[in-house]
Structures are given as structure tokens and as C-alpha cells.
VOLUM-638402 format. One record per atom (N, C-alpha, C): residue in three letters; x, y, z. Coordinates in steps of 0.02 Angstrom, whole numbers, plus 50000, padded with zeros to 5 digits. Layout:
// residues N
ALAXYZ ...
//
This chain:
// residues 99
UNK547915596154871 UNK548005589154857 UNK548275585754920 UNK548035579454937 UNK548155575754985 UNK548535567754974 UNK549255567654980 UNK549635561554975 UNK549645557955029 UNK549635552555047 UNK549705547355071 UNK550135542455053 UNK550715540155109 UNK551235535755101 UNK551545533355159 UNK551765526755149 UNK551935522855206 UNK552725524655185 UNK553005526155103 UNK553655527355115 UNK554095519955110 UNK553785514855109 UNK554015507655099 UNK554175506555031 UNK554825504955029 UNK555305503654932 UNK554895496954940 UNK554545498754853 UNK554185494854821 UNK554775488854742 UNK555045483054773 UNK555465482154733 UNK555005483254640 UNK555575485354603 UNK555255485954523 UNK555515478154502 UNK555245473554486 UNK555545469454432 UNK555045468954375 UNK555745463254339 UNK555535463254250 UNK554945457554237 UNK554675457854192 UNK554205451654176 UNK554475444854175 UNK555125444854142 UNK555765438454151 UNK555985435654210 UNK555555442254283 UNK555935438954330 UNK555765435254385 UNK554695432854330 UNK554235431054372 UNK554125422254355 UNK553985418854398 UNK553975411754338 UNK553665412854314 UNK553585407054248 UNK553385404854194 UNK552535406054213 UNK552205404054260 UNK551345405154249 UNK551155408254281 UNK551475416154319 UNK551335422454309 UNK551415426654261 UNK552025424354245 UNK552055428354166 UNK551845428854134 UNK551295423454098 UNK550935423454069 UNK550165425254095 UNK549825425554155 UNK549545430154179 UNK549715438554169 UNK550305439054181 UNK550435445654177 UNK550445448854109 UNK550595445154055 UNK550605445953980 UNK549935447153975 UNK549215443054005 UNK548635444253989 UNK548405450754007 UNK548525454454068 UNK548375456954123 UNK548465466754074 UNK549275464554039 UNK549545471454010 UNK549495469753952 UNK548935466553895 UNK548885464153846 UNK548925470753798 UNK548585477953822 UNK548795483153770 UNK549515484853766 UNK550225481953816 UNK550815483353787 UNK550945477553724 UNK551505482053673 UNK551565476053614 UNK552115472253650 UNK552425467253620 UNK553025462153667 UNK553605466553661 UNK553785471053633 UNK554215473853653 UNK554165480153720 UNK553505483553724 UNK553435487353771 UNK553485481253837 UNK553155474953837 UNK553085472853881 UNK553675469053916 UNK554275469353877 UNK554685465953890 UNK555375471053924 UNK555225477053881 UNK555455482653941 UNK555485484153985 UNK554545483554026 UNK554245487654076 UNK554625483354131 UNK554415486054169 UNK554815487154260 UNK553895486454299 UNK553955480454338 UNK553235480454380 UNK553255481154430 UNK552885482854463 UNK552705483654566 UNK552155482454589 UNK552105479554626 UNK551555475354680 UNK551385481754720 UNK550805483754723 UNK550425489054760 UNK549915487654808 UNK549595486154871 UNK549065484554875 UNK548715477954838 UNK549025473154818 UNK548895466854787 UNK548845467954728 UNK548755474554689 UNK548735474854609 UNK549515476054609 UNK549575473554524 UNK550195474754480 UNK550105481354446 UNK550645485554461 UNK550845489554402 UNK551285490754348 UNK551125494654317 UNK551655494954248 UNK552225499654275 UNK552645502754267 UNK553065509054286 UNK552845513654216 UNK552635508054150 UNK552555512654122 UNK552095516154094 UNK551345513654141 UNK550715517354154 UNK550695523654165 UNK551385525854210 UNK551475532354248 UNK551645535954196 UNK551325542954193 UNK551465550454155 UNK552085551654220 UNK552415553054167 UNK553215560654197 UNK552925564154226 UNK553135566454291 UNK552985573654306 UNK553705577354283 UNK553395583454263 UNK554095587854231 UNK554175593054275 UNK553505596554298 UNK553595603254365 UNK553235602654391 UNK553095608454448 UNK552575609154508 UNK552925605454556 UNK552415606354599 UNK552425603554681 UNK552685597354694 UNK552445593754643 UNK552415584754672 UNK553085583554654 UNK553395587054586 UNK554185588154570 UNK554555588454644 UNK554425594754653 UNK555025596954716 UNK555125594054781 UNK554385589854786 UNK554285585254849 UNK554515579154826 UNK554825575654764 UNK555135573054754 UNK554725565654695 UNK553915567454690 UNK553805561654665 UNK553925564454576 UNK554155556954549 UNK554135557554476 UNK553955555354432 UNK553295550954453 UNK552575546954417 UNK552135550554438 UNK551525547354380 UNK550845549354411 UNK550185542654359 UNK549895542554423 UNK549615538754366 UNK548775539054392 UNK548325541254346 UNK547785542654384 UNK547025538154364 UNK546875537754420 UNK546305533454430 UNK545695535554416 UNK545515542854412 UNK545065544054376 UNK545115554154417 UNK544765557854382 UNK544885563954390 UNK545175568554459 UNK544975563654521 UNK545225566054582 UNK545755563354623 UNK545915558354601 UNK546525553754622 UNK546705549354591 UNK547195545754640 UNK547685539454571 UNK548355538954612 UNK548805536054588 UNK549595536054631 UNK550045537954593 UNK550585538354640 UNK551095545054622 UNK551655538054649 UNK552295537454595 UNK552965535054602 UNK553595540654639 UNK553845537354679 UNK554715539354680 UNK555345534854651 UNK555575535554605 UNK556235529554596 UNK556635530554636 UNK556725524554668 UNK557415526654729 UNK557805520654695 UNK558525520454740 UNK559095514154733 UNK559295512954651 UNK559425517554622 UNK559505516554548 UNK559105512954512 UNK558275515454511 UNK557895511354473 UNK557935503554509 UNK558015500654579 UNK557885497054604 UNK557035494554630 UNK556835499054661 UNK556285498454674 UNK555835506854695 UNK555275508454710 UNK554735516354673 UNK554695515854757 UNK554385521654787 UNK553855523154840 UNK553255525254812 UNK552725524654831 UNK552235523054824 UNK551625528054850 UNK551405533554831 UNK550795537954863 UNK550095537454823 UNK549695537754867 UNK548925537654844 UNK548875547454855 UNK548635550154810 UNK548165557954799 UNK547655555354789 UNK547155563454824 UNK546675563454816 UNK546705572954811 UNK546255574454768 UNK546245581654759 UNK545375584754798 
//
């Protein structure tokens, strides 16, 4: 497997903490969370797309564990991106895999 990362803290914020007519873009955007998932989630700006934090599967063991990442979120069978939470759930680092 091949990661790629610039290593740059990706700030996480809340949907509350975007104005008023992104938010509601963004409500459209994550329309399969219900308002309570969506009002939970934690987002990050990647490469000009938005993500969820809570798109990402746990990693629980293996490699990507011990090297420190603890998302995964995959793009289709050979790659996808991988989270780090740093700064107390402040803001993720950010890797692209490819297998």
C-alpha cells in the first residue's frame, strides 16, 4: 500500500460553524445523514471536496494503526483516504492510498 501526505492539520469544524448558505448546501450535499447525525458530524475541506469525519470506518489494527492513521474511507476497491486526529479532535491529517 502506498500513502501519500503533505502532513498539513486539516481544521474539523461543525455544520453550525459555517454560515447560513453553506449550511444549507452542506445539509444537501450529506442529505443521507438524519439531523441528528448531521448535526454531530465534524467536516474537513480536502482538495476542494467536503468531508464527513463520519464517512470514515475505525481502523482497530494493522499497519495503518501503528503508523498512526485512525480513519479510512474508501473510494472504491484500490484506494480512498486515510484520517489522523491530532490537537484534541481539533483538526485530521490527511493521506490518499492506493493499493
Amino acid at each position: 500500500m502506498q500513502i501519500t501526505t503533505n502532513n498539513q492539520p486539516r481544521e474539523l469544524i461543525s455544520a453550525f460553524e459555517l454560515p447560513t448558505a453553506n449550511y444549507q448546501e452542506l445539509r444537501k450535499q450529506f442529505d443521507y445523514l438524519n439531523d441528528e447525525e448531521f448535526e454531530c458530524s465534524m467536516f474537513f475541506t480536502y482538495k476542494g471536496e467536503i468531508y464527513s469525519l463520519s464517512d470514515f470506518m475505525r481502523i482497530h489494527a494493522g499497519d495503518l494503526l501503528v503508523k498512526g492513521w485512525q480513519g479510512i474511507y474508501n473510494w472504491h476497491a484500490f484506494g480512498g483516504l486515510l484520517v489522523k486526529i491530532k490537537e484534541s479532535c481539533q483538526s485530521v491529517v490527511v493521506g490518499t492510498y492506493t493499493c
